[in-house]
FIGU-724259 format. One record per residue (C-alpha): residue in one letter; x, y, z. Coordinates in pm, 1 decimal. Example, Ala and Ser with C-alpha at 12.3 -4.5 7.8 and 13.67 -1.06 7.14 Angstrom:
{pt "a" {1230.0 -450.0 780.0}}
{pt "s" {1367.0 -106.0 714.0}}
//
This chain:
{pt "x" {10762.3 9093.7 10932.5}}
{pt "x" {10437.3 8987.7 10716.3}}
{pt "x" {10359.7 8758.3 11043.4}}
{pt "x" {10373.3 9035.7 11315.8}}
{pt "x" {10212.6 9253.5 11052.3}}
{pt "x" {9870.8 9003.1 11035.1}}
{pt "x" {9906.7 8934.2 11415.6}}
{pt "x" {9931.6 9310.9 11480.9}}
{pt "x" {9604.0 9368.0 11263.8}}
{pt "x" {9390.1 9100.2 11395.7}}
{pt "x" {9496.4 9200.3 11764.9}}
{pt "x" {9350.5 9555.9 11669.8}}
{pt "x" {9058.0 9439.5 11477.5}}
{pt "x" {9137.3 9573.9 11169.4}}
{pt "x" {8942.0 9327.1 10930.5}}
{pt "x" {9135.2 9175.8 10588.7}}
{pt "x" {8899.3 9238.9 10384.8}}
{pt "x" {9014.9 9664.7 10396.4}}
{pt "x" {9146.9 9831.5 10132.3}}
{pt "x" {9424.4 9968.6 10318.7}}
{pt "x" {9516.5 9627.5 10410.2}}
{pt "x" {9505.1 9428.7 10029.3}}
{pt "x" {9681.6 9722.9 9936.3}}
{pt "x" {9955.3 9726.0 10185.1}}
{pt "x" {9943.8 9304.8 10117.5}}
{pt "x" {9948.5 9337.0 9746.6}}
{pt "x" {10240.1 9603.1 9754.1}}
{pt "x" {10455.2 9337.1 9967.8}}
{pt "x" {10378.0 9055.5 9663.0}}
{pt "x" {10464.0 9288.2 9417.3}}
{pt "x" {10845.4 9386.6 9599.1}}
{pt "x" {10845.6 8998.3 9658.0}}
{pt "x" {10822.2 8880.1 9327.3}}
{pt "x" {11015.7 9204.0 9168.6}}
{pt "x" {11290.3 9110.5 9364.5}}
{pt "x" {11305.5 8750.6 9386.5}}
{pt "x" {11174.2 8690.5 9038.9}}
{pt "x" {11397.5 9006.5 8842.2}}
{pt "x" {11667.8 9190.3 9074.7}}
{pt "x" {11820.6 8850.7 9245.1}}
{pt "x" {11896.6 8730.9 8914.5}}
{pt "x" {11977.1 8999.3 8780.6}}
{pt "x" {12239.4 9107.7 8998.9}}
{pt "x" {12408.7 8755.3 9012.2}}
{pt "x" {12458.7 8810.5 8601.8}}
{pt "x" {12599.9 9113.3 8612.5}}
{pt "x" {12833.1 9003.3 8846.4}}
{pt "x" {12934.8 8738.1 8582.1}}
{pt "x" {12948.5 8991.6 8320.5}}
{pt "x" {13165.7 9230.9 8505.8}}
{pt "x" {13386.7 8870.3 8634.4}}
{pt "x" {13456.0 8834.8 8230.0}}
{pt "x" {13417.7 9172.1 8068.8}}
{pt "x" {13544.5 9407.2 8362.5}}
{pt "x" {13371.3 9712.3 8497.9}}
{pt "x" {13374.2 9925.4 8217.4}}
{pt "x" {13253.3 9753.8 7928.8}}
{pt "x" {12916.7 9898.9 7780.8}}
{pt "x" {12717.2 9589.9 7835.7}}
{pt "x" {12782.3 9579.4 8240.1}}
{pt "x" {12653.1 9973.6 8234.0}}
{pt "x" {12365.4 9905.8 8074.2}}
{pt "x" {12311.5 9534.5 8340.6}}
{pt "x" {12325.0 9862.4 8617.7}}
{pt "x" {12094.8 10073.5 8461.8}}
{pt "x" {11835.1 9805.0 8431.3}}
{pt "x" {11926.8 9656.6 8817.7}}
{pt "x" {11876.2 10079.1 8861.2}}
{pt "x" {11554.3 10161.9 8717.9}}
{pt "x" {11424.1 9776.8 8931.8}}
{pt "x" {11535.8 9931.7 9239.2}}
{pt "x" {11354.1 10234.2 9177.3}}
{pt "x" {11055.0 10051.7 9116.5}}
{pt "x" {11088.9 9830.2 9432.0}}
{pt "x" {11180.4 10161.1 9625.2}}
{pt "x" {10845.0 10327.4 9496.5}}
{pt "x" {10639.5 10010.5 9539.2}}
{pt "x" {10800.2 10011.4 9934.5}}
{pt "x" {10729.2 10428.0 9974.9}}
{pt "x" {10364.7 10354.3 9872.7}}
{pt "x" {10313.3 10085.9 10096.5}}
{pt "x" {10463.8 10295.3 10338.7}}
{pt "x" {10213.7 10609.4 10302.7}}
{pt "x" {9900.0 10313.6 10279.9}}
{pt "x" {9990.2 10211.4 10634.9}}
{pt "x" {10006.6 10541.3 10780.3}}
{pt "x" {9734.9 10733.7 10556.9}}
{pt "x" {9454.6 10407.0 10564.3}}
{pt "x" {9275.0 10486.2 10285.9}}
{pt "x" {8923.4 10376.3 10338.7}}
{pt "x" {8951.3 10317.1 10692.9}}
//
């Protein structure tokens, strides 16, 4: 996706040195890193956790509630990114 996204750019002219485009770029390291870095592993604990403690102990809700509030992040991160390729700020 990253690939077309760069071929797409420089078949338009668009140059990579826009804001619109480090943004857009900098939003995709961000959900990158926030989920290979923090969700991935994150999610393969609490999968332990709820293998040995079950679904209902208090530690497992609160493993959800953190994968939660990451996803949220990664979903805002993704809806900005989103408006920065439509809206082009600076371009």
């Amino acid at each position: 996706m990253v690939v077309f996204g760069v071929w797409l750019g420089a078949s338009q002219g668009f140059r990579f040195g826009d804001a619109w485009l480090v943004l857009g770029l900098v939003g995709f390291a961000v959900c990158f890193v926030l989920v290979a870095g923090y969700l991935g592993p994150a999610t393969v604990r609490l999968r332990q956790l709820i293998a040995h403690r079950g679904a209902d102990d208090p530690a497992v809700a609160a493993g959800v509630r953190r994968v939660l509030a990451g996803s949220r992040i990664d979903l805002a991160v993704l809806v900005a990114i989103m408006l920065d390729m439509v809206v082009k700020p600076g371009a």
